[in-house]
C-alpha positions as CSV (number, residue, x, y, z in Angstrom):
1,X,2.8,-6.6,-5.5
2,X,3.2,-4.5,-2.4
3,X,0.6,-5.4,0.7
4,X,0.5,-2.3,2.6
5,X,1.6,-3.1,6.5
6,X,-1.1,-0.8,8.2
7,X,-3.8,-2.9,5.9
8,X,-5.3,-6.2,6.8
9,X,-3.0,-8.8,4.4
10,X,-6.5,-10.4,3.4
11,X,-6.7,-7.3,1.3
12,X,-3.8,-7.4,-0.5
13,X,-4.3,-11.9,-0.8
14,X,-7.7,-10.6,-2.8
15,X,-5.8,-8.3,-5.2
16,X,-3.5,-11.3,-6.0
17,X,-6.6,-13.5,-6.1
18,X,-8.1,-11.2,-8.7
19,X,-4.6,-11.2,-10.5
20,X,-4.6,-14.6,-10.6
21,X,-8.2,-15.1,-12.1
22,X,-7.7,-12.9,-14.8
23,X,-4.8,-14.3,-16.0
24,X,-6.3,-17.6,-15.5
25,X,-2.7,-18.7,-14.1
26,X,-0.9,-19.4,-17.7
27,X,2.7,-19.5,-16.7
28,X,2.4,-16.1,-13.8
29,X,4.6,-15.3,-11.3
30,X,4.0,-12.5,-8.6
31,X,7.0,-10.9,-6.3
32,X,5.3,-10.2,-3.5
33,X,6.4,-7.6,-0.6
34,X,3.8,-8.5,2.0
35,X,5.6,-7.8,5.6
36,X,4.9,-11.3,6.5
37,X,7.5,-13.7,7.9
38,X,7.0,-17.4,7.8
39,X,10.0,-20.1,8.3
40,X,8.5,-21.5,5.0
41,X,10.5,-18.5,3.2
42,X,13.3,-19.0,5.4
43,X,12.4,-16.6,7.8
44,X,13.6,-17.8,11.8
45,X,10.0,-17.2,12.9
46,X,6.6,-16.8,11.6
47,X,4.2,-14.1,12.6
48,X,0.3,-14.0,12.2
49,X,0.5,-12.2,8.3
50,X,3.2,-15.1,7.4
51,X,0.5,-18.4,8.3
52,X,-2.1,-16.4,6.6
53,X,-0.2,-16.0,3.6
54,X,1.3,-19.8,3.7
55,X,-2.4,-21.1,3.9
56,X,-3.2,-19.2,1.2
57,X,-0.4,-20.1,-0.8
58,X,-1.4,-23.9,0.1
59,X,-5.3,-23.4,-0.5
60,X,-4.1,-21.8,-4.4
61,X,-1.7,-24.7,-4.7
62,X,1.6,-22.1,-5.1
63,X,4.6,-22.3,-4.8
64,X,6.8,-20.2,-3.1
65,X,10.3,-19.4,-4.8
66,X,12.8,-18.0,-2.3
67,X,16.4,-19.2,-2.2
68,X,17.6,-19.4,0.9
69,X,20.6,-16.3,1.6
70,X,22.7,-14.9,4.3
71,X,21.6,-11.5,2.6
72,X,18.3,-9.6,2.3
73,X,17.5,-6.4,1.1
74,X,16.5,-4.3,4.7
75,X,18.9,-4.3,7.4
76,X,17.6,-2.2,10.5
77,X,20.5,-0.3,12.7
């Protein structure tokens, strides 16, 4: 799922919500590209997008799969 930056990330949490009820969560994972940085994905800081998306992660009872890497995919000049 892709959470558009210039949107409000409580928009894209309800599409994943909805995702999540239809399916009824019988063995689901989501990939989510959401702009939000949190040290729980092992990001050095975590910005207003990242805590909303840990509590809703916490509040769903998810669990988030990232292993930690030197790499990622986007490096900025």
């Amino acid at each position: 799922m892709y959470f558009d930056i210039t949107e409000e990330i409580e928009k894209g949490l309800e599409k994943k919500d909805q995702v999540m009820e239809f399916t009824k969560g019988n063995g689901l994972m989501i990939a989510v590209d959401s702009d939000a940085r949190s040290a729980a994905w092992q990001d050095i800081k975590t910005n207003k997008r990242g805590k909303t998306r840990e509590d809703f992660t916490v509040s769903k009872s998810l669990y988030i799969m990232n292993e930690e890497s030197d790499r990622t995919i986007f490096h900025n000049a």
